[in-house]
C-alpha positions as CSV (number, residue, x, y, z in Angstrom):
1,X,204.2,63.5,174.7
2,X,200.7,61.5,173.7
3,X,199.6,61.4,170.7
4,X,196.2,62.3,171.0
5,X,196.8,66.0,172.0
6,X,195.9,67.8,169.0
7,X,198.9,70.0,168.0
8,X,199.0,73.7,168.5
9,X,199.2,75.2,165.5
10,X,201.2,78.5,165.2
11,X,198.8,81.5,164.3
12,X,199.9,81.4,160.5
13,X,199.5,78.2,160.0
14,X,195.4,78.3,161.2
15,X,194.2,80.5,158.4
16,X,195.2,77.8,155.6
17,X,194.0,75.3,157.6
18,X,190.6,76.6,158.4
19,X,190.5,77.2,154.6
20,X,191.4,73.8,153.3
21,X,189.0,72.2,155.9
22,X,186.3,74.8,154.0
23,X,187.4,73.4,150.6
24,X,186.6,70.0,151.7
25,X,183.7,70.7,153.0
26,X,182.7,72.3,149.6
27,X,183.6,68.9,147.4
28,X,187.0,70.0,146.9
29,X,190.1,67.5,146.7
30,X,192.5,69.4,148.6
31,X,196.3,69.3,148.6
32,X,198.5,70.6,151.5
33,X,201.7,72.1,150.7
34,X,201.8,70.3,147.0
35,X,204.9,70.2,144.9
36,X,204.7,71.3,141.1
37,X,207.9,70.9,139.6
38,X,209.9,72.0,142.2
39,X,208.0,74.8,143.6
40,X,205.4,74.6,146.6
41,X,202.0,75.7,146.8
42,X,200.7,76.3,150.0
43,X,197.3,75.0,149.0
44,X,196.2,73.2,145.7
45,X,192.8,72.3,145.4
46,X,190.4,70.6,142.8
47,X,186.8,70.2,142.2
48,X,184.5,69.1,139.2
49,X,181.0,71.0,138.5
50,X,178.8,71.2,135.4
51,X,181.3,69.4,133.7
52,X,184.1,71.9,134.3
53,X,187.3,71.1,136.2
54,X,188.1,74.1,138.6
55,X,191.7,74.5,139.9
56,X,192.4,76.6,142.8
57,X,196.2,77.4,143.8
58,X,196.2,79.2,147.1
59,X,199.4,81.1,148.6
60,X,198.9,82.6,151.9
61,X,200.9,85.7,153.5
62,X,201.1,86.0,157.0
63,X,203.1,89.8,157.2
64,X,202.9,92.7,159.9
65,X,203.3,95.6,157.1
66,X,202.3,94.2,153.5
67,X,203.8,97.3,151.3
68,X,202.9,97.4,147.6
69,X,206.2,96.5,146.4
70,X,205.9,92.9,148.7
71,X,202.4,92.3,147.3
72,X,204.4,92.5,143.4
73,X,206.4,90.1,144.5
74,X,203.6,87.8,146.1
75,X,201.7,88.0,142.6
76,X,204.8,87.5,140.6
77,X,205.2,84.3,142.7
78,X,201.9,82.8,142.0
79,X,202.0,84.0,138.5
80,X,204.8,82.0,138.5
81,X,203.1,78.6,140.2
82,X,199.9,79.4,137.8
83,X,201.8,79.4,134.5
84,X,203.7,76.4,135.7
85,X,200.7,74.3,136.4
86,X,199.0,75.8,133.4
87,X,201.6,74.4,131.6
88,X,201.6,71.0,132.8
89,X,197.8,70.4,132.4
90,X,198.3,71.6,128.7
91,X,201.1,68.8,128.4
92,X,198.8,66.1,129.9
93,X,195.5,66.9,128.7
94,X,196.1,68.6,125.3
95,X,194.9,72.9,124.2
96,X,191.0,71.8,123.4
97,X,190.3,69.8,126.5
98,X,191.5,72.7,128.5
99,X,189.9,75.2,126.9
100,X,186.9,74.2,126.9
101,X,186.4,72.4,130.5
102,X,189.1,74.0,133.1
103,X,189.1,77.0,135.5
104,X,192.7,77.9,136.9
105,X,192.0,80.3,139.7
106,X,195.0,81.8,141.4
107,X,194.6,82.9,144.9
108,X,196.7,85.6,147.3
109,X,195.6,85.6,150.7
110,X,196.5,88.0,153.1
111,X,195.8,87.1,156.8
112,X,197.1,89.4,158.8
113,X,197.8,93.0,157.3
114,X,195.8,93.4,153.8
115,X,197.8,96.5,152.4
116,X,195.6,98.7,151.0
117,X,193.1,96.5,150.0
118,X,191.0,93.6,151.3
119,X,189.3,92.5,148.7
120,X,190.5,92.9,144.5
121,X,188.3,92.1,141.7
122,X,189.1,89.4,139.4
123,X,191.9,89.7,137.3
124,X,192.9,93.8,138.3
125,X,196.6,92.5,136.9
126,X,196.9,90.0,134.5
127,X,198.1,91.5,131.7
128,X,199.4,89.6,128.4
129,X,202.9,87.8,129.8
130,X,203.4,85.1,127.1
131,X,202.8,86.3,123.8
132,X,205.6,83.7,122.4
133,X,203.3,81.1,123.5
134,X,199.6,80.9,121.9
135,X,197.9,78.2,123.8
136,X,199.2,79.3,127.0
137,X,198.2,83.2,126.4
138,X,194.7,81.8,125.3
139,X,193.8,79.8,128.6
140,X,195.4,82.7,130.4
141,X,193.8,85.2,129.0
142,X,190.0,82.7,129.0
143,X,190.2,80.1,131.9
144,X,192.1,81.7,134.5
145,X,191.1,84.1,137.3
146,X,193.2,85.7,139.9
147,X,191.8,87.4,143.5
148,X,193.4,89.2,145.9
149,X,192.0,89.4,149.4
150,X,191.6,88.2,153.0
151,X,189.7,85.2,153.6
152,X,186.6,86.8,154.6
153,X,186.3,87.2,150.6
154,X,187.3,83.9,149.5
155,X,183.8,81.7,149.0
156,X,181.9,85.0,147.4
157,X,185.2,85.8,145.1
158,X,185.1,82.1,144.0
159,X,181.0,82.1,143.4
160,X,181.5,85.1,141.1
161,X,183.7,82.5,138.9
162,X,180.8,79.8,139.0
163,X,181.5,77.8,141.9
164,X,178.9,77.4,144.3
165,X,178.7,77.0,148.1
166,X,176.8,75.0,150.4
167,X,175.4,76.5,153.4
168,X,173.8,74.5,156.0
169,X,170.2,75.9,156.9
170,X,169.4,76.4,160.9
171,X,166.6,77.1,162.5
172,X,168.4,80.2,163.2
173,X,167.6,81.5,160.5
174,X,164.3,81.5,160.2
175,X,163.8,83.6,163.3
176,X,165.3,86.5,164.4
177,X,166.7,85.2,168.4
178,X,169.5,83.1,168.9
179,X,168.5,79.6,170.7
């Protein structure tokens, strides 16, 4: 076997690819398949703007039929991933920091069947989960965003959070033929 064959990729694996190499593109630090205490996120990503911090955890769901009892069970998980992280920033960067400069953004995308929807607002379930635990209930209730969708929604989903995009101009688009 050489070495300098790209691998094939396996169809599931190309959608979080194609979206980390997006990320990057979009001054994102990107993290494949990164470990928070003992779970795995199939995409973390970072990226300062207007002196905000924004994180992004991504999960990714590659399904035939995507039923709404399986979608509960995907949200639960990155509930789970987001209050986990949430928790850990708070540790190392203290309850005013965060509140005031970081964006956690959790992220479900659904590549292959969408269940009934492609695209949900922000925040259609997060209802109050830690009422035991103040600091955490206020970041999650201020500074945390979840979405929903396929990944034609992704970049417009995370612009209506504050993040902005680049997009390369052409001379395409200034007239109305393709070259």
């Amino acid at each position: 076997m050489s070495f300098s064959k790209e691998k094939k990729h396996l169809e599931w694996q190309e959608v979080p690819l194609k979206i980390a190499r997006f990320l990057r593109n979009n001054s994102f630090e990107v993290w494949n398949e990164r470990s928070i205490e003992k779970k795995r996120v199939d995409i973390l990503a970072k990226r300062a703007y207007k002196n905000k911090t924004y994180y992004i955890i991504l999960e990714f769901k590659h399904y035939e039929k995507v039923t709404g009892s399986a979608e509960d069970k995907f949200l639960e998980q990155l509930r789970e991933y987001l209050r986990i992280f949430v928790q850990r920033e708070l540790k190392r960067k203290g309850f005013s920091h965060i509140s005031r400069n970081y964006v956690f953004i959790g992220y479900l995308v659904l590549s292959k069947d969408y269940g009934i929807y492609k695209n949900r607002r922000k925040n259609w379930r997060k209802e109050r989960l830690f009422p035991e635990d103040k600091d955490l209930e206020y970041i999650w209730k201020r500074n945390l965003y979840l979405f929903s969708s396929t990944e034609d929604y992704i970049r417009s989903n995370l612009e209506l959070v504050g993040l902005p995009f680049y997009s390369q101009t052409s001379i395409q688009d200034f007239t109305d033929k393709e070259i």
